[in-house]
Wavefront OBJ file of the C-alpha trace (Angstrom):
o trace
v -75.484 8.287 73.376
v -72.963 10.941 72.689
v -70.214 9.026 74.258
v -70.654 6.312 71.951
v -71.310 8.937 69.081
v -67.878 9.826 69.632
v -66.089 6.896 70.445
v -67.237 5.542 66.749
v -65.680 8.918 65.309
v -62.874 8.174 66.929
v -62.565 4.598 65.515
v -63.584 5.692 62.109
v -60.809 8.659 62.461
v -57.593 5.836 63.320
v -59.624 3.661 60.420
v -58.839 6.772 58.079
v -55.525 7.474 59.605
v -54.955 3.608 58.325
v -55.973 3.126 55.224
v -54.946 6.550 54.280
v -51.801 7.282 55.320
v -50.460 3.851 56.665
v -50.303 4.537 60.478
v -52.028 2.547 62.646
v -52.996 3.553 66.258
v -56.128 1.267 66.068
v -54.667 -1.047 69.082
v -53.152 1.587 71.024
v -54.554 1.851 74.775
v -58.089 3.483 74.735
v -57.647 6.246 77.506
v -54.598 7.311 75.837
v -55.335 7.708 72.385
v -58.354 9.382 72.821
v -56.870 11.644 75.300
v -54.030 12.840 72.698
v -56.951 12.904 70.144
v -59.016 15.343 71.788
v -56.021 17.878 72.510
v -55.342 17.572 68.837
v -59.007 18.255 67.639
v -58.895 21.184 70.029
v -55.446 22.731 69.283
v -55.767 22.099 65.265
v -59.246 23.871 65.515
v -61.843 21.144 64.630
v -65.404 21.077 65.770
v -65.252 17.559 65.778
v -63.869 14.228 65.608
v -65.600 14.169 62.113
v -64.314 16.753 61.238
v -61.046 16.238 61.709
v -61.054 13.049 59.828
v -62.292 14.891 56.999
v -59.382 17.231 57.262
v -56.707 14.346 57.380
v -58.430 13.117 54.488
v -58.131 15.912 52.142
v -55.639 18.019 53.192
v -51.570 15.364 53.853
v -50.583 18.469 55.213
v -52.499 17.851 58.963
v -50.627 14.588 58.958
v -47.479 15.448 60.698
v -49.228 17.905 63.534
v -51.331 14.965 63.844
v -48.595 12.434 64.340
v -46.998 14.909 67.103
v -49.983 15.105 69.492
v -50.304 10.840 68.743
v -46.856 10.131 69.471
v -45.094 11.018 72.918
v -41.704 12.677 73.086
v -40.767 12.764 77.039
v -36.795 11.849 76.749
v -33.718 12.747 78.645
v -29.968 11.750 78.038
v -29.460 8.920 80.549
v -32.993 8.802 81.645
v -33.088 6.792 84.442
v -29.289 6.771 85.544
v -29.254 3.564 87.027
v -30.558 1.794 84.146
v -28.128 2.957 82.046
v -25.258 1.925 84.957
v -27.050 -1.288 84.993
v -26.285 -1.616 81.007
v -23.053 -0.518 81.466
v -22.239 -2.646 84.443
v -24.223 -5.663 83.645
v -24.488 -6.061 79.525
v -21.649 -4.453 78.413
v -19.314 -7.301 79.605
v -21.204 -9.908 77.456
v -21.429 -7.639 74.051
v -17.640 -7.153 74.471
v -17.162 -10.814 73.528
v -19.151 -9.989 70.043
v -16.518 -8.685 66.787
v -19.457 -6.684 65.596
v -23.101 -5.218 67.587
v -25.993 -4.040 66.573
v -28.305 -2.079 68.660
v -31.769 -0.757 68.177
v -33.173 1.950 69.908
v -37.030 1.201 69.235
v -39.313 4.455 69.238
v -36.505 6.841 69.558
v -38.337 9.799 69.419
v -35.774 13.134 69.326
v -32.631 11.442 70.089
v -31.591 11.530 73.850
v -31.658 7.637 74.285
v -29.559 7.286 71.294
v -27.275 9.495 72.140
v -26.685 8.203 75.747
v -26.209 4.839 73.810
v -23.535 6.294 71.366
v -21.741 8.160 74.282
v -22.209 4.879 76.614
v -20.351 2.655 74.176
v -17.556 5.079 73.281
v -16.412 5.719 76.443
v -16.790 1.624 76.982
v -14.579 1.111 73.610
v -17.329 -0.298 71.664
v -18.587 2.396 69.343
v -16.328 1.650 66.370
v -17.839 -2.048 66.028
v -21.506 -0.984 66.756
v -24.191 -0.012 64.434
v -27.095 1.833 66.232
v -30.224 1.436 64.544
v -32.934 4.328 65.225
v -36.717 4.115 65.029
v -39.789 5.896 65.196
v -42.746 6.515 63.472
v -42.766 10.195 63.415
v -40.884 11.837 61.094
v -40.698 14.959 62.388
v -39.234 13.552 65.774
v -36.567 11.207 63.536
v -35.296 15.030 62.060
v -34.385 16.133 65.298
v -32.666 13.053 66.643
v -30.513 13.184 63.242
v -29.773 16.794 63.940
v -29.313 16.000 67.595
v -29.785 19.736 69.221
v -31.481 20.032 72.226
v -32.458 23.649 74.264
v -28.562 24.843 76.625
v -31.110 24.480 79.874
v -31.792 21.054 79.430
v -28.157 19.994 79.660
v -27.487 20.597 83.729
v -30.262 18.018 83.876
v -28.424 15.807 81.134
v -24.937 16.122 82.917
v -26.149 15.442 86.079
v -28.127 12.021 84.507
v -24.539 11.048 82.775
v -22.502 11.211 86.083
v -25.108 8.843 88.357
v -25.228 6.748 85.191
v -21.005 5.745 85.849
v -20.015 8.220 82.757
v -15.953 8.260 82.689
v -16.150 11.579 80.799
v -17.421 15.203 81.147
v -20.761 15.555 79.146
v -19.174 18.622 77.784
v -16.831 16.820 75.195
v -19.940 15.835 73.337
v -21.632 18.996 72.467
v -20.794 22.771 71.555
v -23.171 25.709 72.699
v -24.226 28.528 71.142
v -27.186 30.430 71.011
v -28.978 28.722 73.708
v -28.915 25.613 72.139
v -26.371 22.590 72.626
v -25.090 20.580 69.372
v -24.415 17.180 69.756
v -21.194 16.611 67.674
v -21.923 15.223 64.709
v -19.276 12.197 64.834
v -21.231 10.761 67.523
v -24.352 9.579 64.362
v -21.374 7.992 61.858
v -22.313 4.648 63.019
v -26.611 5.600 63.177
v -28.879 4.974 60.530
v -31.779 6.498 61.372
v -35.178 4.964 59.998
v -38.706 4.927 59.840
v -40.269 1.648 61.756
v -43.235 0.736 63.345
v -43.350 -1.974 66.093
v -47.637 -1.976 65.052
v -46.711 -2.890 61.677
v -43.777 -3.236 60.054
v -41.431 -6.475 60.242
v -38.212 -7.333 61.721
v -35.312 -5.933 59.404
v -32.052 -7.001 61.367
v -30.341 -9.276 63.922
v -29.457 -7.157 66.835
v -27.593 -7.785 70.057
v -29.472 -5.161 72.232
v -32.775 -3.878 71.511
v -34.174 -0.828 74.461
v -37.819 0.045 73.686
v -38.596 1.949 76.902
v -41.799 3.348 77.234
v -43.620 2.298 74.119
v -45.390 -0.866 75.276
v -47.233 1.422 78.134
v -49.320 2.884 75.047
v -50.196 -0.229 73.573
v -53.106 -2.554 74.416
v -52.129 -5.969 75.076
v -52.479 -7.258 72.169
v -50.167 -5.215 70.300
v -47.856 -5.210 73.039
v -47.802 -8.786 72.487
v -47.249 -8.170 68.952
v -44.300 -5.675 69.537
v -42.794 -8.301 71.830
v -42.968 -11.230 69.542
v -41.266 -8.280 66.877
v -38.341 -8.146 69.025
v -38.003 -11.439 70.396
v -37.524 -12.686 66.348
v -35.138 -9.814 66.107
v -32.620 -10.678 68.722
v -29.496 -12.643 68.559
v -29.252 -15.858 70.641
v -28.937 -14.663 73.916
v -29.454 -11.219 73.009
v -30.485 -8.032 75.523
v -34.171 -6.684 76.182
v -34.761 -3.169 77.963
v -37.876 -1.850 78.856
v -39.416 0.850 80.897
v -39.561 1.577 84.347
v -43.637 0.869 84.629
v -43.339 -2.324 81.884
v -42.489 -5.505 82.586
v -42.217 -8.837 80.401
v -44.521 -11.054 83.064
v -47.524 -12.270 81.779
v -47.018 -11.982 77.909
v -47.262 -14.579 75.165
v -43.321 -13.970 75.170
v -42.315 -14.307 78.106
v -40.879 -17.663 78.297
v -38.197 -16.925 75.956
v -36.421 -14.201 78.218
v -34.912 -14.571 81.612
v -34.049 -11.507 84.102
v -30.985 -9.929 83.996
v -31.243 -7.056 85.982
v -34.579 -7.505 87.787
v -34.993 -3.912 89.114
v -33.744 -2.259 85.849
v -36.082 -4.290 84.010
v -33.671 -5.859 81.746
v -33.999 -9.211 80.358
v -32.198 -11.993 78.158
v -33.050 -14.039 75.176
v -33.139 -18.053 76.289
v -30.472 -19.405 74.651
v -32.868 -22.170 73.416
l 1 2 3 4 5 6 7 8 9 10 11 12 13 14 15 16 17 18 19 20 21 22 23 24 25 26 27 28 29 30 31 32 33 34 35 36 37 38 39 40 41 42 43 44 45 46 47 48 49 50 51 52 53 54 55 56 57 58 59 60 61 62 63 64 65 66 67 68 69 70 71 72 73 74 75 76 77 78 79 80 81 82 83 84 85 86 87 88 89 90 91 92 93 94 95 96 97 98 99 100 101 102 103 104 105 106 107 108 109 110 111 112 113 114 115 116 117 118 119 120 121 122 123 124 125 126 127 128 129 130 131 132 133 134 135 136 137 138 139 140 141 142 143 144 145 146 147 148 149 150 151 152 153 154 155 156 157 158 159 160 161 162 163 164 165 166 167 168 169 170 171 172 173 174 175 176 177 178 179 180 181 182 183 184 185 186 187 188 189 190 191 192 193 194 195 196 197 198 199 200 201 202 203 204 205 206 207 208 209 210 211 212 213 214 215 216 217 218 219 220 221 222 223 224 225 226 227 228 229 230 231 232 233 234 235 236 237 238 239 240 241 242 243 244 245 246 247 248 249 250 251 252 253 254 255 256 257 258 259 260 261 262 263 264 265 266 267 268 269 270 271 272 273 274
């Protein structure tokens, strides 16, 4: 009985989060959510479940700490070398034939994806006819990807991730140090707008050549992943480029039919040209 006690509080508690604030983590896997729920109650001090939602309700203020235990921020630059190689190897060729690109970065979280993006196409020659478009709910994470300074010890890791992903430059020409932090130079956002977007609820707002949402469909249940997926399907170009995480794959989805495999391995896929 208490299990169920507090499985309703929970539901009531993403109801509030809802209808209150406009986020919606309703359809989000189970096991995860409530996971990230229950650190939240603990660290922010709350008895309960109940409680909490009575906090959220009254007080805008819990909001944001909220939103930072709900929303994951695990990022690298060049996560996963070889998918970035694979984009620089396999896409890049096609968007060259484009005048103009536009590529979203879907649940962006601090920055590092972007900014491996950014530095990806510049040394390729395509920055100055791209617009990167990056999203996340969190506000809080979107202020730090616009500021774009991560910790000085996190950049041997960084480097090293550049060089296995086929960078043609030293990491170094990107950022300046100081103070145990490294700042991304600021010419590399000129062609970013940064935005608030959710793939739960908000609608397609652009035609885009390359969309990566990598890692965000793993916390979604599969109806809402299907829902994401449909998102971006209606937001790509003809054609256009699909990358997903390592542990997510488009087989088995309502949209599946409308991709093909690109680079298998990488998980990267293709609009149908149909």
């Amino acid at each position: 009985m208490l299990e169920k006690v507090e499985d309703l509080e929970i539901r009531l508690l993403l109801e509030a989060l809802y209808q209150r604030y406009h986020y919606d983590f309703r359809n989000y896997a189970q096991a995860s959510i409530k996971r990230r729920l229950k650190q939240a109650r603990e660290q922010m001090g709350f008895r309960s479940f109940s409680a909490l939602q009575d906090g959220l309700l009254h007080r805008p203020a819990l909001l944001s700490p909220l939103l930072n235990y709900l929303t994951v921020h695990v990022s690298e630059l060049f996560r996963d070398p070889s998918y970035f190689r694979a984009i620089r190897e396999k896409v890049v060729p096609h968007l060259r034939t484009y005048p103009s690109l536009k590529i979203w970065i879907a649940g962006c979280s601090t920055g590092e994806e972007l900014y491996s993006f950014v530095i990806l196409f510049r040394e390729e020659g395509l920055e100055q006819r791209t617009l990167f478009y990056a999203t996340d709910i969190n506000q809080d994470a979107l202020a730090k990807a616009e500021a774009g300074i991560y910790d000085l010890d996190r950049i041997q890791l960084f480097t090293e991730n550049h060089r296995k992903s086929g960078g043609k430059s030293s990491l170094s020409d990107y950022y300046s140090a100081a103070y145990g932090k490294a700042s991304f130079d600021k010419s590399l956002r000129k062609h970013v707008v940064f935005s608030d977007h959710s793939l739960v609820s908000d609608a397609v707002f652009a035609e885009m050549h390359l969309v990566s949402c990598r890692n965000v469909l793993i916390y979604f249940d599969r109806g809402l992943q299907d829902r994401a997926l449909g998102l971006i399907k209606d937001s790509l170009a003809r054609k256009g480029f699909l990358g997903l995480g390592s542990k997510e794959s488009m087989r088995f989805f309502q949209h599946a039919d409308s991709f093909t495999e690109c680079v298998r391995d990488e998980k990267i896929y293709q609009k149908s040209s149909k």
